[in-house]
C-alpha positions in Angstrom: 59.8 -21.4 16.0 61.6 -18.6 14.4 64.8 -20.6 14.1 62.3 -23.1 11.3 61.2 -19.9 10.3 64.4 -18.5 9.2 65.4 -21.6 8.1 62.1 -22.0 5.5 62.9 -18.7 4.5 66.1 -19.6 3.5 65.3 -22.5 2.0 63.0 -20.9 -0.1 65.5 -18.0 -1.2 67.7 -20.5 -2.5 65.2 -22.6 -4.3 63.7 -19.7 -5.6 64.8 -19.5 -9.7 66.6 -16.3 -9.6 67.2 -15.7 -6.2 70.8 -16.5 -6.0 71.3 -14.7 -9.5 70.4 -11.4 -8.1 72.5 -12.2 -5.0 75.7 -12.8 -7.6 75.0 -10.0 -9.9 75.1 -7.5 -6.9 77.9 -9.1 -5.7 79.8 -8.5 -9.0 78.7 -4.5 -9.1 80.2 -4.4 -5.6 83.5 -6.1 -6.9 83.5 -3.8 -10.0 82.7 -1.0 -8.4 85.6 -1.5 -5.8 88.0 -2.5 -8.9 86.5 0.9 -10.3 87.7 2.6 -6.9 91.6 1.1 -7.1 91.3 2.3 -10.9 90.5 5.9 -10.1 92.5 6.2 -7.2 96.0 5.1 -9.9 94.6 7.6 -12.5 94.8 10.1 -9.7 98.0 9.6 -8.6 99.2 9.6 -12.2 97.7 11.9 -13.9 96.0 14.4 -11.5 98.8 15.4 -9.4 100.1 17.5 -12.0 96.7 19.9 -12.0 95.2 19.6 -8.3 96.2 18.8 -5.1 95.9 15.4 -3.7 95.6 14.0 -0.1 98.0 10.9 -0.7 96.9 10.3 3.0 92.9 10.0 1.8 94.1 8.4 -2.2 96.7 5.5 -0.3 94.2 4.7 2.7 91.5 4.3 0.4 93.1 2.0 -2.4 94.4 -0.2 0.6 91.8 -0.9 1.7 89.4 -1.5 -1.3 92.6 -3.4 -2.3 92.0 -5.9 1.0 88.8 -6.3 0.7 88.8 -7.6 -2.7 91.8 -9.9 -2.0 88.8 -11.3 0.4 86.5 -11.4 -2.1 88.3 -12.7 -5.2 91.4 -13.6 -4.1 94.5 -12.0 -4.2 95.5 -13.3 -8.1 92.0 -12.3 -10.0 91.7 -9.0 -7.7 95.4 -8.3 -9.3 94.4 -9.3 -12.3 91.0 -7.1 -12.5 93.3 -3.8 -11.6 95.3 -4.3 -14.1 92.8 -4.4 -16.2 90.7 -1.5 -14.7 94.3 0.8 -15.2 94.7 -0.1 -18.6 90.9 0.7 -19.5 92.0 3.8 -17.0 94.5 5.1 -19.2 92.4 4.4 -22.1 90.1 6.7 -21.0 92.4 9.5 -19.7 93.9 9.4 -23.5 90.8 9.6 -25.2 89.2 12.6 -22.9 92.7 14.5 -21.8 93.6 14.1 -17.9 92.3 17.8 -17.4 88.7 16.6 -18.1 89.2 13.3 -16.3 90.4 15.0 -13.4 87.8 17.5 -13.3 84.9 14.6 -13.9 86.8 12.9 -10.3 87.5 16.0 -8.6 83.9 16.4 -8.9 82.8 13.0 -8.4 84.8 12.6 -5.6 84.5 15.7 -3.6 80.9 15.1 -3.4 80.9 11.9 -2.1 82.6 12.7 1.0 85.9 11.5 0.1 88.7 14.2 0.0 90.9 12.8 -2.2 91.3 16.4 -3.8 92.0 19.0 -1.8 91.9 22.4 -3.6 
């Protein structure tokens, strides 16, 4: 009985107009928010080195593995592909604010989070 439960219910999910369009739009703010991650993580190393403190432990671990799991999710080619593109909007960014404000925005950011990327 719950088996034909579960299996009406997803039936219905799938039938239902919409359903699966939520399902792919969250999927996409998880992908671009992990591309996001990768971005950061380069602009970092780049750029915020020179005023803080980084844990190149914490910053490497944590672009690897965002980096694996959107080779699983996009594929290795298109995950490349959207970092690139993520670094270059990255820089972009970093040239238009100044890499002390960008690296006081992450610092912030991401010593609040519960990532340590920054240490002092």
């Amino acid at each position: 009985m719950r088996r034909a439960l579960l299996a009406a219910a997803l039936a219905a999910s799938i039938l239902v107009p919409g359903a699966a369009t939520a399902q792919d739009a969250k999927r996409t703010e998880t992908i671009n928010g992990l591309v996001r991650i990768v971005g950061a993580q380069a602009g970092i190393v780049l750029y915020c080195r020179k005023l803080y403190t980084v844990d190149d432990t914490v910053s490497e671990g944590l672009s690897r593995t965002v980096r694996r799991a959107l080779d699983s999710a996009i594929g290795r080619r298109q995950a490349k592909a959207a970092i690139a593109e993520e670094g270059q909007r990255v820089a972009r960014t970093i040239a238009e604010v100044g890499a002390d404000q960008w690296c006081a925005d992450q610092r912030d950011i991401l010593n609040t989070d519960g990532v340590r990327v920054f240490v002092d």
